[in-house]
C-alpha positions in Angstrom: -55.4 -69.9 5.7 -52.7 -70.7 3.4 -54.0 -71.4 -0.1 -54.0 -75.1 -1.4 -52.8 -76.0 -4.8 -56.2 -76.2 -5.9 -57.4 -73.4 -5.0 -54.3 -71.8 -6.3 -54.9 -73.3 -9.5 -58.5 -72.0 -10.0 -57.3 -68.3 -9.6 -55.0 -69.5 -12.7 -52.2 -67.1 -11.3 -48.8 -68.9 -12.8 -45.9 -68.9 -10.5 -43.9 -66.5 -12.3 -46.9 -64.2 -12.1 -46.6 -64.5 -8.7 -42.9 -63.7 -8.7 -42.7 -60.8 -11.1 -45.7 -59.0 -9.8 -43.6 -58.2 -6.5 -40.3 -57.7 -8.5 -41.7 -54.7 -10.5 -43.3 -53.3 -7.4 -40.4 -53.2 -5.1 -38.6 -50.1 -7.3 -41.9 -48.2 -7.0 -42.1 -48.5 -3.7 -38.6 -47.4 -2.7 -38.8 -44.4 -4.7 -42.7 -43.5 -3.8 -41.1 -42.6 -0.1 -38.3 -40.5 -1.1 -39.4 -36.7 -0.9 -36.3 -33.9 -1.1 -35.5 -32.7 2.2 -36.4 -29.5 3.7 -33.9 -26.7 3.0 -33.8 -23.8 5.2 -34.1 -20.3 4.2 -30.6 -18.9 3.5 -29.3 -16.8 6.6 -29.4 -13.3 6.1 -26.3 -11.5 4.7 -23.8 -10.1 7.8 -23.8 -6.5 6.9 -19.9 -5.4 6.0 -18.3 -4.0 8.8 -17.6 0.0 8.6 -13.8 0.6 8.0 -11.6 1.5 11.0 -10.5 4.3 8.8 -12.4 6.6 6.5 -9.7 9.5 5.0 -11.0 13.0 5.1 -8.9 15.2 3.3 -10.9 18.9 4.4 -8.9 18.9 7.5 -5.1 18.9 5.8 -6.0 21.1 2.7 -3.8 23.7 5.3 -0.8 21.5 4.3 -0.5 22.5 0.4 2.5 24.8 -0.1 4.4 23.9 3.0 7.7 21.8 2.8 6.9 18.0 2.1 8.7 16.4 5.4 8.8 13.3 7.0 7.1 15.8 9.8 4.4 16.8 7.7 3.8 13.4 6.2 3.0 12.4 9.7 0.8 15.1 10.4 -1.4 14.8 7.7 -1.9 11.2 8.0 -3.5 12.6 12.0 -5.7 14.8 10.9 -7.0 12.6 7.5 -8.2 10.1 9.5 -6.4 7.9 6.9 -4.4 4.7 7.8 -1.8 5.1 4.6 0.0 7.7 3.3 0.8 7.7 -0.5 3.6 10.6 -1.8 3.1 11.5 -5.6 6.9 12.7 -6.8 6.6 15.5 -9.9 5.8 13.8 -12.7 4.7 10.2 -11.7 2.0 8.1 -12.9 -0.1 6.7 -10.3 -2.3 3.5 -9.9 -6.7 4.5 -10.2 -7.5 2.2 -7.5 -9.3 3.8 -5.0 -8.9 3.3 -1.1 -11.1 5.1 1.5 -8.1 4.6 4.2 -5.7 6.5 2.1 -4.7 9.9 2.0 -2.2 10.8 -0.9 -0.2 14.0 -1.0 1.5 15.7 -4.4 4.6 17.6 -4.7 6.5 19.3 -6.9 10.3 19.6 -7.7 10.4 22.2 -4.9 9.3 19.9 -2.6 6.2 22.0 -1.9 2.9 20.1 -1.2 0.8 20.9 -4.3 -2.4 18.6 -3.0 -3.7 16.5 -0.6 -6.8 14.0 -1.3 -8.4 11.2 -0.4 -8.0 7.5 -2.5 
């Protein structure tokens, strides 16, 4: 039953009471529903995939003190496993980096293999 306008005045409610009380509601209300939404847990890390090729020097340690060919190059790259090779002239300065898929092969000015490693 709607209220009359005596009634109404007896609960001595003014009209802007009646306006305002709803006003300062309505921004409670709209945030009283939000709630942050449910995150998943992260996915687990994909485990790094081995590398096609690992070098292994041990098997081409035969090549030090034979001739430093094209040939030989070749053939110690096969048995290293490696997928570079990397010559090192006499007296050169070479980069630290290290790479598990290289093998790298010294010389010296009588174009002798002096070492082969791994890096």
């Amino acid at each position: 039953m709607p209220l009359s306008f005596q009634r109404w005045a007896k609960l001595k409610v003014g009209p802007m009471r009646l306006i305002a009380t709803p006003l300062f509601a309505l921004p409670l209300t709209a945030c009283a529903g939000y709630a942050e939404p449910e995150t998943a847990p992260p996915a687990p890390p994909v485990p790094a995939a081995p590398p096609e090729y690992v070098c292994n020097a041990a098997p081409a340690q035969y090549h030090i003190g034979h001739d430093a060919t094209q040939g030989m190059g070749a053939a110690i790259l096969k048995e290293s496993g490696a997928r570079t090779l990397r010559w090192g002239p006499p007296r050169t300065a070479w980069t630290m980096d290290y790479r598990q898929d290289r093998v790298n092969v010294r010389y010296g000015d009588d174009m002798k293999i002096t070492e082969v490693s791994c890096g």
